[in-house]
N, CA, C and O atoms as a printed pandas DataFrame, in Angstrom:
     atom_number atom_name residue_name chain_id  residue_number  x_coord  y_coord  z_coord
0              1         N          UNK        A               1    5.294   -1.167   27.205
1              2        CA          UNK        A               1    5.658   -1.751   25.934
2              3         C          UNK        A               1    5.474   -0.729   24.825
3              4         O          UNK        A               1    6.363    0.040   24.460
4              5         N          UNK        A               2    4.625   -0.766   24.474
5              6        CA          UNK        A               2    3.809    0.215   23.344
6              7         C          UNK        A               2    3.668    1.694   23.709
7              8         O          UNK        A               2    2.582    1.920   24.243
8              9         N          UNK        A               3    4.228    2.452   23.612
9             10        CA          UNK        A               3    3.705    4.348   24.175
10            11         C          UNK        A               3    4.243    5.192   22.811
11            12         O          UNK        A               3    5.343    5.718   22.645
12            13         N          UNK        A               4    3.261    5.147   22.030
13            14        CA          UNK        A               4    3.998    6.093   21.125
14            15         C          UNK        A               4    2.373    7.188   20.846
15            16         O          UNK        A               4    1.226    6.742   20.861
16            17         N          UNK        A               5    2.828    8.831   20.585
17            18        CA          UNK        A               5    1.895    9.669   20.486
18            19         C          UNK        A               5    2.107   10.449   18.745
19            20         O          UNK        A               5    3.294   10.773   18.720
20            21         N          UNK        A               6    1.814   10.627   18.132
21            22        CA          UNK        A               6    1.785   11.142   17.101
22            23         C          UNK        A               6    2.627   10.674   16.249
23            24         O          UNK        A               6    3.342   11.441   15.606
24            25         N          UNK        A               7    2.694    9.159   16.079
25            26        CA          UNK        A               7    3.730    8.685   15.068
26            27         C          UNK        A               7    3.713    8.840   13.401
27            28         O          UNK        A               7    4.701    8.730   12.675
28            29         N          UNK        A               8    2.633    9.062   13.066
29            30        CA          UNK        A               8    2.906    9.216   11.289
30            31         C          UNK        A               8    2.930    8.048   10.743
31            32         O          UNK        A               8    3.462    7.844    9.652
32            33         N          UNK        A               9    2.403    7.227   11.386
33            34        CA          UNK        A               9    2.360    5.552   10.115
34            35         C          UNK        A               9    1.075    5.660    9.642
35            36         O          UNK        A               9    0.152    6.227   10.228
36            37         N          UNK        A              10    1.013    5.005    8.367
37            38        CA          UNK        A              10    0.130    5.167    7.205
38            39         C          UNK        A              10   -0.226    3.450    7.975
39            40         O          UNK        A              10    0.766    2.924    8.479
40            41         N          UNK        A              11   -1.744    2.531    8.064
41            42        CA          UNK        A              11   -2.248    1.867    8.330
42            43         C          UNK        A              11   -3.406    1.363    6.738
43            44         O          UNK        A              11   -4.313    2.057    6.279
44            45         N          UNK        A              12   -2.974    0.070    6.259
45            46        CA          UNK        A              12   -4.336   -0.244    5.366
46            47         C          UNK        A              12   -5.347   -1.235    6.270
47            48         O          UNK        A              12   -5.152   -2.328    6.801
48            49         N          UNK        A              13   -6.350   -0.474    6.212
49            50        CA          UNK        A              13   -6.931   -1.925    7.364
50            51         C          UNK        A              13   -8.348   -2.361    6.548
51            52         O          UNK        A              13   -9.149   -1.528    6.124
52            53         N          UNK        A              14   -8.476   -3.555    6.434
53            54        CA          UNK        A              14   -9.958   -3.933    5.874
54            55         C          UNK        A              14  -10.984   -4.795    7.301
55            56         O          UNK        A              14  -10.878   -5.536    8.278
56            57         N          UNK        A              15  -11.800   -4.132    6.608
57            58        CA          UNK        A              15  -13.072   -4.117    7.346
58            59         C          UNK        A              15  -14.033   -5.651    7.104
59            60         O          UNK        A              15  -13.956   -6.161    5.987
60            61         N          UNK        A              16  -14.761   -6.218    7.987
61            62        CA          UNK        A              16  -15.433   -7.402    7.951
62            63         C          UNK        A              16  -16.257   -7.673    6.815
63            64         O          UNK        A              16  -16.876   -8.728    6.679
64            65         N          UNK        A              17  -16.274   -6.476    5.783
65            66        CA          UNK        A              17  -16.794   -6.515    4.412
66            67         C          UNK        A              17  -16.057   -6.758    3.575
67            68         O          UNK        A              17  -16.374   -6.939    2.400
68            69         N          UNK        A              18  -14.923   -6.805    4.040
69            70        CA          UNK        A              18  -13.646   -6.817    2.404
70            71         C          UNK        A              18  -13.550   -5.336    2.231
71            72         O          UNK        A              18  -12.695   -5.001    1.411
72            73         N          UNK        A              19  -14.134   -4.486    2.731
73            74        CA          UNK        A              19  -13.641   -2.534    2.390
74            75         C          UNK        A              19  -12.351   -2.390    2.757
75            76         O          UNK        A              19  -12.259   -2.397    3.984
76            77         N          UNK        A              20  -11.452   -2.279    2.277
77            78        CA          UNK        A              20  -10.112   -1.383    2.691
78            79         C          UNK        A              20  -10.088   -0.034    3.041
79            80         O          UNK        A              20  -10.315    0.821    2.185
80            81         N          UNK        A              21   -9.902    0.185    3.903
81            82        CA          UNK        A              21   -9.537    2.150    4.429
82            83         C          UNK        A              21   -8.280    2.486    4.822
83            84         O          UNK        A              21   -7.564    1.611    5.310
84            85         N          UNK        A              22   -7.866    3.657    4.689
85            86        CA          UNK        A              22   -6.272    4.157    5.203
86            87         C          UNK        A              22   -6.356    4.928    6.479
87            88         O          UNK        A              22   -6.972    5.992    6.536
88            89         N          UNK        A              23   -5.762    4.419    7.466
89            90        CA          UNK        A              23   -5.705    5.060    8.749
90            91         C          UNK        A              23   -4.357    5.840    8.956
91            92         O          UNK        A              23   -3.292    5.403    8.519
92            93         N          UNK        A              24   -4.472    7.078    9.682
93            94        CA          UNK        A              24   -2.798    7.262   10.511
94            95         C          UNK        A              24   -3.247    7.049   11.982
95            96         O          UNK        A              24   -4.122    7.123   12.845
96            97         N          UNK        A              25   -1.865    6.699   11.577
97            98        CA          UNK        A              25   -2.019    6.558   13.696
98            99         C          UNK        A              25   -1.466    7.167   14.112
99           100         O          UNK        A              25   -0.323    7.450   13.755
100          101         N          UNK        A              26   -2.419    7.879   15.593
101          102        CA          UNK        A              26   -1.957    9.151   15.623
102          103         C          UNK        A              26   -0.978    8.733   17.650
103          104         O          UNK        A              26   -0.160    9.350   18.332
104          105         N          UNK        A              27   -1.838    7.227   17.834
105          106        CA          UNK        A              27   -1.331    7.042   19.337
106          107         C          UNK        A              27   -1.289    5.354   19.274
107          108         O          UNK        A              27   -1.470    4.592   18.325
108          109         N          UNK        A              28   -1.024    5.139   20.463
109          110        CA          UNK        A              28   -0.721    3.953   20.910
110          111         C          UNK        A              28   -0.101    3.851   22.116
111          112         O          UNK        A              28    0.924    4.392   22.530
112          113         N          UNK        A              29   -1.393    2.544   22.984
113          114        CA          UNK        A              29   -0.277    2.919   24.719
114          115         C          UNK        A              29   -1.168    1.522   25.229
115          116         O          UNK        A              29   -2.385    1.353   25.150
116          117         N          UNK        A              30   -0.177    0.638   25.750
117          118        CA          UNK        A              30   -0.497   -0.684   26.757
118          119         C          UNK        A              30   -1.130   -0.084   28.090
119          120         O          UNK        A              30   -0.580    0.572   28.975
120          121         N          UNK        A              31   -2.868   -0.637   27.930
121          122        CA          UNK        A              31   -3.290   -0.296   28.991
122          123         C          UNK        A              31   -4.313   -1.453   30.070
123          124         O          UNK        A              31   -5.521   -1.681   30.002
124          125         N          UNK        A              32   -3.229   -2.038   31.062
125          126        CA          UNK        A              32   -4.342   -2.913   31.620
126          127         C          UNK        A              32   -3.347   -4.230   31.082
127          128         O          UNK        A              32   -3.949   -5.222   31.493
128          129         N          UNK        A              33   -2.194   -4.662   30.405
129          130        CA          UNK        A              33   -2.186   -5.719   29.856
130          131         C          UNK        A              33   -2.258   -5.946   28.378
131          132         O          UNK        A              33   -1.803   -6.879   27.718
132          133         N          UNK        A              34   -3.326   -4.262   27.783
133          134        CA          UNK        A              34   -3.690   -5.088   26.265
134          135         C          UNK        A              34   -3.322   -3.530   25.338
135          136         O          UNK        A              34   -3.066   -2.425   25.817
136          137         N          UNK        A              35   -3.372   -3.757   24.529
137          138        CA          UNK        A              35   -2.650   -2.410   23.601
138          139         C          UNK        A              35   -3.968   -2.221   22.646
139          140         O          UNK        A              35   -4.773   -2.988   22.119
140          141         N          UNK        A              36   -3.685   -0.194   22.717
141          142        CA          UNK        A              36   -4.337    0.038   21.844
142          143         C          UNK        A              36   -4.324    0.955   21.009
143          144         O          UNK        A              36   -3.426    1.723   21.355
144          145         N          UNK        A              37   -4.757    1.277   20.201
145          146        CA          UNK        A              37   -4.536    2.362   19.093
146          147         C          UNK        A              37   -5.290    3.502   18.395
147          148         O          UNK        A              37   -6.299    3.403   17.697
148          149         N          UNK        A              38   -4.732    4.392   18.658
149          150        CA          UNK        A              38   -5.944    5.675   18.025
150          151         C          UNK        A              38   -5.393    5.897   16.636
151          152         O          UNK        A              38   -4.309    6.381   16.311
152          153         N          UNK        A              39   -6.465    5.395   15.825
153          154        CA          UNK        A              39   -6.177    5.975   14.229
154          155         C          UNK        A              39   -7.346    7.241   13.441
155          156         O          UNK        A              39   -8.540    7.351   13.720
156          157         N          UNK        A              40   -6.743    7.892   12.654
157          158        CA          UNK        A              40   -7.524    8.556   11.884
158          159         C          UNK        A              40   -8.056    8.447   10.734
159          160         O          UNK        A              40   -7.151    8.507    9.902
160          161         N          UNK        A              41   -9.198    8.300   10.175
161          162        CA          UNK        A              41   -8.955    8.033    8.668
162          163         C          UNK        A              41   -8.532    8.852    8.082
163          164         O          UNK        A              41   -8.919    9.997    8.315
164          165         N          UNK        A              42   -7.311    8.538    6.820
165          166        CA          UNK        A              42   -6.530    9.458    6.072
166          167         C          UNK        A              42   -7.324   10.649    5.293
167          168         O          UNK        A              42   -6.910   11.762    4.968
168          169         N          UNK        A              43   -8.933    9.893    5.052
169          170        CA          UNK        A              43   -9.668   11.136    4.215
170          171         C          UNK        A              43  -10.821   11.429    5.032
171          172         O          UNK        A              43  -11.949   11.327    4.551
172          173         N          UNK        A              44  -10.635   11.778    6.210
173          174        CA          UNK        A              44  -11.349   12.395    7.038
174          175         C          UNK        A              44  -11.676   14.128    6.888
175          176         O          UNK        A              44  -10.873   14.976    6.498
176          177         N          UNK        A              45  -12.591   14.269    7.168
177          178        CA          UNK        A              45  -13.067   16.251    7.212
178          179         C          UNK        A              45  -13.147   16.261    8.435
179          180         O          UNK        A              45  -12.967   17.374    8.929
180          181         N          UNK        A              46  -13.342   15.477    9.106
181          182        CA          UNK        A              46  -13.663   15.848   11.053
182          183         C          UNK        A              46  -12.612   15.500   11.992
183          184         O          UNK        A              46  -11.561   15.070   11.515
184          185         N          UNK        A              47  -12.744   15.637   13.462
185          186        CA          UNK        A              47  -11.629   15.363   14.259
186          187         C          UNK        A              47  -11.810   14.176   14.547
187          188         O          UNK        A              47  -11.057   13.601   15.333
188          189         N          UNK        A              48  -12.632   13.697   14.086
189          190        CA          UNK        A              48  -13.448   11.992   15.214
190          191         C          UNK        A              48  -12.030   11.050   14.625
191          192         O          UNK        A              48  -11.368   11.341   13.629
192          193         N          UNK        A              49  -11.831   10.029   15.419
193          194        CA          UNK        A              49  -10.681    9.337   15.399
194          195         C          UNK        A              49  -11.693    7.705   16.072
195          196         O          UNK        A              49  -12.726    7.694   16.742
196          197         N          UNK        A              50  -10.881    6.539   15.558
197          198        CA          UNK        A              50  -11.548    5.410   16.142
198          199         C          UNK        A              50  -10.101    5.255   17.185
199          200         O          UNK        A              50   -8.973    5.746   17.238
200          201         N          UNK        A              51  -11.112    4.028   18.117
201          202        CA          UNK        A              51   -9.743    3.242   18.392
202          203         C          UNK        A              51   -9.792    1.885   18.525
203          204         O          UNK        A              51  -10.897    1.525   18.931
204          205         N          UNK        A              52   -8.838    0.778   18.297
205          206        CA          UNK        A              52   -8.736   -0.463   17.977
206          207         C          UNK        A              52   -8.111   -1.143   19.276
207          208         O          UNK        A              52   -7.479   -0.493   20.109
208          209         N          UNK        A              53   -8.372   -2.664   19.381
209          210        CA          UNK        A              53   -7.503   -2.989   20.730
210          211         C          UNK        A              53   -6.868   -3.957   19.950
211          212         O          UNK        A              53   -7.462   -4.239   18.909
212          213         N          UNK        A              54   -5.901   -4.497   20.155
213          214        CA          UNK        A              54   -4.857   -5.653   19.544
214          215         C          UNK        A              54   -5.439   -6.970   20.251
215          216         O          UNK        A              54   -5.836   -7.232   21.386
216          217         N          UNK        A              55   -5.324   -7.573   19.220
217          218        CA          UNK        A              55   -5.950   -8.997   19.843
218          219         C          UNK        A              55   -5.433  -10.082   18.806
219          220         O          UNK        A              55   -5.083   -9.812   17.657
220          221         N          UNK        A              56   -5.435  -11.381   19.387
221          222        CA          UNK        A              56   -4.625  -12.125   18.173
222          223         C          UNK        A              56   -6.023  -13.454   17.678
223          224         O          UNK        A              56   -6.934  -14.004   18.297
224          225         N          UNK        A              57   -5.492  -13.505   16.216
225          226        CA          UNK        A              57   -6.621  -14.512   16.005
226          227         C          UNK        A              57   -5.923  -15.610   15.837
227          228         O          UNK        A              57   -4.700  -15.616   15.977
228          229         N          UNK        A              58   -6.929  -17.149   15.371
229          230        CA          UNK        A              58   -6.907  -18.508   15.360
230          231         C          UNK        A              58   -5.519  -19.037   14.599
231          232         O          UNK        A              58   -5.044  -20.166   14.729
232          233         N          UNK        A              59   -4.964  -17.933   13.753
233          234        CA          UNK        A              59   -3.695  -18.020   13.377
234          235         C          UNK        A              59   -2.747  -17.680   13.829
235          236         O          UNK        A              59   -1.667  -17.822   13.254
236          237         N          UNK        A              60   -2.875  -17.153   14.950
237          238        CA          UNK        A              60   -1.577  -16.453   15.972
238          239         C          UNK        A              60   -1.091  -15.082   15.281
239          240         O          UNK        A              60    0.068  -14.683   15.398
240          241         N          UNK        A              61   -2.036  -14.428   14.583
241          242        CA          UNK        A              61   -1.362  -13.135   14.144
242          243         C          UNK        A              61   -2.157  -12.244   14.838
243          244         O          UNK        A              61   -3.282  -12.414   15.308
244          245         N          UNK        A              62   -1.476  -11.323   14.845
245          246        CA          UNK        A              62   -1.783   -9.772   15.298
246          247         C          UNK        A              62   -3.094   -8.887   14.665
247          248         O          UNK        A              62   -2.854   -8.183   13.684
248          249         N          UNK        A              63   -4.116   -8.908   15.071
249          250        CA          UNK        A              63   -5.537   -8.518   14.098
250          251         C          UNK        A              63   -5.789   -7.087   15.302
251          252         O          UNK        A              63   -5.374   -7.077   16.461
252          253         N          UNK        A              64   -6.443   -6.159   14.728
253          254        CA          UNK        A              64   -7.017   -5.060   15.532
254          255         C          UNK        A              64   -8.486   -4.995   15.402
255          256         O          UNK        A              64   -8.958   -4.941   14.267
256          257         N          UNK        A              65   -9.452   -4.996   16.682
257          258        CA          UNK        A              65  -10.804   -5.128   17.002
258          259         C          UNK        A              65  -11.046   -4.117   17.802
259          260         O          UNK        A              65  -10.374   -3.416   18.559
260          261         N          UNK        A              66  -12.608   -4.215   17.344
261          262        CA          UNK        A              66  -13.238   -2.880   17.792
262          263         C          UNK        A              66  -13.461   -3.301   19.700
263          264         O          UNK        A              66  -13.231   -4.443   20.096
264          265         N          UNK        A              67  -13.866   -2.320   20.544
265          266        CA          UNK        A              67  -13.609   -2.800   21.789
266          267         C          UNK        A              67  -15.228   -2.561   22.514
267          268         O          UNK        A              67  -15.807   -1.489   22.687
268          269         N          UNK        A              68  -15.713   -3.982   22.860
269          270        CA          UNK        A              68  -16.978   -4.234   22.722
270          271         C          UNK        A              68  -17.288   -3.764   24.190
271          272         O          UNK        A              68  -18.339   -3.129   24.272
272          273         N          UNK        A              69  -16.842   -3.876   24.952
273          274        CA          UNK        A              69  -17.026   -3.619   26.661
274          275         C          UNK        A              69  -17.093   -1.912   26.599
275          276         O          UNK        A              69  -16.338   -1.320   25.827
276          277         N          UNK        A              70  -18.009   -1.195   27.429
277          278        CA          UNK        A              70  -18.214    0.283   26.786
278          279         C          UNK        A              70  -17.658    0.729   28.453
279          280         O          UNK        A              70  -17.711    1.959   28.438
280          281         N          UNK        A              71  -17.308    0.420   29.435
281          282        CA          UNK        A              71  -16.672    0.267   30.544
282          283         C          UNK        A              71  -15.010    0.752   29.691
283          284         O          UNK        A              71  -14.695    1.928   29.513
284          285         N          UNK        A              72  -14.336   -0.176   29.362
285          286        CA          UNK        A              72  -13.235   -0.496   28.677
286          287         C          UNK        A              72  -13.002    0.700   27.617
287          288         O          UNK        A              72  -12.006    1.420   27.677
288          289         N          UNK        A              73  -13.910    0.830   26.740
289          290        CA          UNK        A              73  -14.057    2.037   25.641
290          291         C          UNK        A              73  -13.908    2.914   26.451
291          292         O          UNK        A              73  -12.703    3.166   26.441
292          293         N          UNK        A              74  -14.600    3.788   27.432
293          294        CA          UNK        A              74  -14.818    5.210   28.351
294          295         C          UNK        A              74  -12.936    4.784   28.879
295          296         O          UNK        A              74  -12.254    5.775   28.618
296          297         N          UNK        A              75  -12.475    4.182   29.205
297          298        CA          UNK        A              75  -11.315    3.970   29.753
298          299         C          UNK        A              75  -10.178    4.573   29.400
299          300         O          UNK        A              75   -9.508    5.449   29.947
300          301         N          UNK        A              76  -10.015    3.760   28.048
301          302        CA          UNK        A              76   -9.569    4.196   26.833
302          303         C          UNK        A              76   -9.675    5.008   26.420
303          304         O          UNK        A              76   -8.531    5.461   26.438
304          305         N          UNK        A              77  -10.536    6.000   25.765
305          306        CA          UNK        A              77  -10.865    7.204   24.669
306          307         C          UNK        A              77  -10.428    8.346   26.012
307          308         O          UNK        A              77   -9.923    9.467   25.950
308          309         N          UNK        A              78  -10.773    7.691   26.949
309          310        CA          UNK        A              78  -10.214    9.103   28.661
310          311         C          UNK        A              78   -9.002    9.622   27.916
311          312         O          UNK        A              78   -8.683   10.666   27.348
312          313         N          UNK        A              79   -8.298    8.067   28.244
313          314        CA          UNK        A              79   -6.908    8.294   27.995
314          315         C          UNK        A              79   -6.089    9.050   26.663
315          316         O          UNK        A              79   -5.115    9.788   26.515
316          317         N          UNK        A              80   -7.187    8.339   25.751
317          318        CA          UNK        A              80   -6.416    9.084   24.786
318          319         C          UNK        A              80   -6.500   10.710   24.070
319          320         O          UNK        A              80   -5.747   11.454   23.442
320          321         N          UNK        A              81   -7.940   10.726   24.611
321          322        CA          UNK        A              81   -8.680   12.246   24.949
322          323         C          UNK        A              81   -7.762   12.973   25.835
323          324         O          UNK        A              81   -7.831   14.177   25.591
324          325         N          UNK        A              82   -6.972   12.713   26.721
325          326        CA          UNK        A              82   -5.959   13.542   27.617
326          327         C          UNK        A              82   -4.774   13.975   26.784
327          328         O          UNK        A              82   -4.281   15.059   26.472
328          329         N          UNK        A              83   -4.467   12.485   26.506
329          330        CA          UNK        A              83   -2.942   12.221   26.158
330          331         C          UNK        A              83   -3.021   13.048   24.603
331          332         O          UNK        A              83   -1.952   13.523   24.222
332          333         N          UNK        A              84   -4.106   13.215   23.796
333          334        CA          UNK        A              84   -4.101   13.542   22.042
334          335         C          UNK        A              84   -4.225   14.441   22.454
335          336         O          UNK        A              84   -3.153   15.046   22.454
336          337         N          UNK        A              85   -5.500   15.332   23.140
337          338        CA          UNK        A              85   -6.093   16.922   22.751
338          339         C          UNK        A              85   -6.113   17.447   24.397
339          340         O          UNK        A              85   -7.101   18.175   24.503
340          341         N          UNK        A              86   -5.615   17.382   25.312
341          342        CA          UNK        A              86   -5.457   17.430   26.645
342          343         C          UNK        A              86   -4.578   18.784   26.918
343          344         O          UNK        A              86   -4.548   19.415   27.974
344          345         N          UNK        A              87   -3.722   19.142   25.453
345          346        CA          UNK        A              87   -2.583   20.214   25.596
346          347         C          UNK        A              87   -3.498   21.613   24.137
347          348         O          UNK        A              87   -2.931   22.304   23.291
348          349         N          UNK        A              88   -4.566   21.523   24.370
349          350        CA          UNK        A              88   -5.399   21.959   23.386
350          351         C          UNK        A              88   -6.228   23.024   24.332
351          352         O          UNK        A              88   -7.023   22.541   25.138
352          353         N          UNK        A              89   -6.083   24.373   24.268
353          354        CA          UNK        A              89   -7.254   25.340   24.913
354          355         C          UNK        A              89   -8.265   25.948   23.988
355          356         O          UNK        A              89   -8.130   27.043   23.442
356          357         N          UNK        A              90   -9.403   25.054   23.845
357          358        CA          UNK        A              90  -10.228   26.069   22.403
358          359         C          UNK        A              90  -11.121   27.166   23.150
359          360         O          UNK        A              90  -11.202   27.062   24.374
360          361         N          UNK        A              91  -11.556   27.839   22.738
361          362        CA          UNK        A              91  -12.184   29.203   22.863
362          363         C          UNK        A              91  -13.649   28.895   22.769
363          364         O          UNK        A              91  -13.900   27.857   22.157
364          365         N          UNK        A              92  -14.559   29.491   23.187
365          366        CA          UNK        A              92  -15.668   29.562   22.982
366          367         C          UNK        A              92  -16.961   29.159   21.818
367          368         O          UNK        A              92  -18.134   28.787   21.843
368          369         N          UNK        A              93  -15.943   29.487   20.865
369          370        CA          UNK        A              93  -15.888   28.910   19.290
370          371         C          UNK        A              93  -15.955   27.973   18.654
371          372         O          UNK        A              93  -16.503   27.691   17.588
372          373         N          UNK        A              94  -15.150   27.281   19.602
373          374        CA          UNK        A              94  -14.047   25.948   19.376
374          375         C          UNK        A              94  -13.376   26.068   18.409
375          376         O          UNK        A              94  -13.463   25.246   17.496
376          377         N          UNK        A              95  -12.587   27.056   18.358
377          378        CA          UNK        A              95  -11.144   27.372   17.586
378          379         C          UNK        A              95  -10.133   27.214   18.818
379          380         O          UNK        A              95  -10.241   27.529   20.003
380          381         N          UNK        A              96   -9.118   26.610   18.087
381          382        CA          UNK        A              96   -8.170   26.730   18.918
382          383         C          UNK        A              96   -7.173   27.717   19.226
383          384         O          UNK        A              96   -6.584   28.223   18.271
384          385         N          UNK        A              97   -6.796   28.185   20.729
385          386        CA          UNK        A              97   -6.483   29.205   20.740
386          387         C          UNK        A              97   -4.800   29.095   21.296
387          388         O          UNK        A              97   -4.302   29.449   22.365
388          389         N          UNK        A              98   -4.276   28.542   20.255
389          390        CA          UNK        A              98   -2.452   28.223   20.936
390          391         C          UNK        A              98   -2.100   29.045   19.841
391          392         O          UNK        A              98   -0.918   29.313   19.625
């Protein structure tokens, strides 16, 4: 269903506090049945990236949640750890060396 890798959508997502943050999303891929998503925050300094699973709430809409099973998480972040930075050779440094 869902396989997209470096798409460029701008994401507003608020947080269980009422905080709003701006994500890009950098992936997305149906795994197992359930979809999920690697975003970045837009004002990030680091490489760290979250990821969200799609899940629907009491209103039948489309909400994104954090993914509580750490089985499920290692699963996931594999995947997207291959599929995002998998074509990446860093150096000793950790500069990248392409």
């Amino acid at each position: 269903m869902t396989d997209e890798i470096f798409s460029d959508e701008i994401f507003t997502l608020t947080d269980d506090e009422g905080n709003e943050n701006q994500f890009e999303l950098i992936g997305s891929q149906e795994i197992d049945g359930n979809i999920y998503y690697a975003l970045v925050p837009v004002e990030n300094d680091n490489d760290e990236y979250v990821i969200l699973k799609s899940d629907v709430d009491e209103n039948g809409e489309e909400i994104l949640v954090t993914i509580d099973d750490d089985d499920e998480f290692e699963r996931v972040a594999d995947f997207f750890d291959d599929e995002l930075f998998g074509e990446i050779d860093y150096d000793a440094n950790g500069e990248s060396a392409e």
